[in-house]
N, C-alpha and C positions, 0 to 999 in steps of 0.2 A: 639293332638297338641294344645298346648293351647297358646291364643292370646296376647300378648303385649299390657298393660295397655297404653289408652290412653293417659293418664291425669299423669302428675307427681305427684305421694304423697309427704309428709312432712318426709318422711324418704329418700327418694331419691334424693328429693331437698339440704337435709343436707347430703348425702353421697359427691353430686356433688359440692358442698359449699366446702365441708374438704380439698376435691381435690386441686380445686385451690388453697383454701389458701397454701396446701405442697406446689405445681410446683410455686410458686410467692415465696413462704417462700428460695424454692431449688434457684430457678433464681437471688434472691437478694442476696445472701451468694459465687454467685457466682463471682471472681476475673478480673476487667476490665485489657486487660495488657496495660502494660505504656509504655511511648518513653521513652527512655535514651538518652541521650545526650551527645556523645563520642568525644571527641577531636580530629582531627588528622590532616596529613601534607598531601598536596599536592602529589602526584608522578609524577614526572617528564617526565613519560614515556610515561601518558596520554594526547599523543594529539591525536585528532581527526581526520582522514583523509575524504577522499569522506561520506557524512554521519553518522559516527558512529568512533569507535574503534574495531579494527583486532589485537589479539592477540594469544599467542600457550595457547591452554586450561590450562594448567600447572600453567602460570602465574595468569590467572582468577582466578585456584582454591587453589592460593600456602598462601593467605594472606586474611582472613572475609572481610578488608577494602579497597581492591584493587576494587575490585566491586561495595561496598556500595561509596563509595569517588566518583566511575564516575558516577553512577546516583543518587546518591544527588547534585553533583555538576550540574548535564541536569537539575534537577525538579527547581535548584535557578535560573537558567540563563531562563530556560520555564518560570516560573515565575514573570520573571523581564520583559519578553518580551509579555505577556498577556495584551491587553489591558479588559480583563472582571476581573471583582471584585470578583466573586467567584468560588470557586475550581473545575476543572475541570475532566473529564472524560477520561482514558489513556486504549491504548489495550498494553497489553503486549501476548507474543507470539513467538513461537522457530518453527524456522525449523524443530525441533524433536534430534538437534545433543546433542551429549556428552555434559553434565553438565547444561543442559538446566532446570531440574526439578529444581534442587536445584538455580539456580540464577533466576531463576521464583519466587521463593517463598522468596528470600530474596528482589527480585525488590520490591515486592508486599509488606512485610515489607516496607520498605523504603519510601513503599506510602503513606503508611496508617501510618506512623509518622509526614507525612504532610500534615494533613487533612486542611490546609489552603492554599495546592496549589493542590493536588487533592482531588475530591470526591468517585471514585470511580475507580474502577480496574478491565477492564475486561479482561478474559482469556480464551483463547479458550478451545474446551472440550480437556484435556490429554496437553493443553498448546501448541497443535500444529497446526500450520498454516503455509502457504506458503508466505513468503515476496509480491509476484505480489499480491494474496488474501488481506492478511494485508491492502494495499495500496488501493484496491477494498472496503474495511471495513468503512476504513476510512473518504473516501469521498462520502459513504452512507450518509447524514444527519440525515436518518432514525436513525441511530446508535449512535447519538447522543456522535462524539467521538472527542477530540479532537488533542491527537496525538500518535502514538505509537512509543514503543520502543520493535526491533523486534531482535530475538538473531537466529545469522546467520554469519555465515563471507561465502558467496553466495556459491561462484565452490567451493574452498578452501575443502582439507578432513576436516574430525571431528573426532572426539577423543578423548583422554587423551592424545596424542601424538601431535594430529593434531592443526585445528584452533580453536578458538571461538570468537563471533565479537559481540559489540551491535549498530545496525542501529537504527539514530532516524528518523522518519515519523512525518509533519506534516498532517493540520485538513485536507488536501488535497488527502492525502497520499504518497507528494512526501518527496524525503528525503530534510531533513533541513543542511542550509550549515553547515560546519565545524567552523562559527566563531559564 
């Protein structure tokens, strides 16, 4: 068995040189992605009840901007209602129902196109939590969070057939009224 050289040689030194310069040379060639900036209308449909919007999964999933319009529309109104100057900290998190991956990861999108009203986006592990948890998360301080939005429509089935709901949480964890 023979021992492993102390001391770095001048061949080793420049093997380990080469390296970085590749993985810096690979990291800078790599493509930042962009916001786009889509125009669109209102829906009429979305108004908000006790907390959040309750609707039949189908609709959530029938239209890209039916979802993207109601939490772009929470992040402007969070926003306006912030008295702190810089971007904030959001849980996002599903009960685990139907169509929960996929608008998890468009919410999460959606965030991180406004990195002037959020900094950051946390998600549980597999994106699943329990709303009463959520709420417990919340008004951790430790957690440094400052509101969630939780996808749940509570008793209600889930499904492709069933419900699908987005409840907002304030920095407290309770729900934020409806205006």
């Amino acid at each position: 068995m023979t021992a492993l050289p102390t001391t770095m040689n001048h061949r080793h030194f420049c093997a380990i040189v080469s390296i970085l310069l590749s993985i810096i040379t690979y990291a800078s060639s790599l493509s930042v992605p962009s916001s786009t900036i889509i125009k669109t209308t209102p829906y009429q449909d979305q108004r908000p009840g006790t907390s959040g919007l309750r609707k039949k999964t189908r609709v959530w999933m029938s239209d890209d901007m039916y979802l993207s319009n109601f939490i772009q529309s929470y992040l402007t109104v969070l926003a306006s209602r912030t008295s702190s100057s810089k971007p904030l900290s959001i849980l996002v998190a599903s009960d685990g129902r139907y169509h929960s991956e996929d608008a998890i990861r468009q919410i999460s999108m959606i965030c991180g196109a406004n990195p002037s009203i959020i900094s950051n986006v946390k998600v549980p592990r597999w994106g699943v939590q329990s709303t009463p948890s959520c709420s417990a998360y919340l008004r951790d301080q430790r957690n440094d969070c400052s509101a969630g939005i939780i996808l749940t429509a509570s008793h209600n089935p889930g499904g492709p057939d069933g419900d699908f709901g987005i409840k907002f949480n304030g920095i407290r964890g309770e729900p934020v009224d409806e205006s």
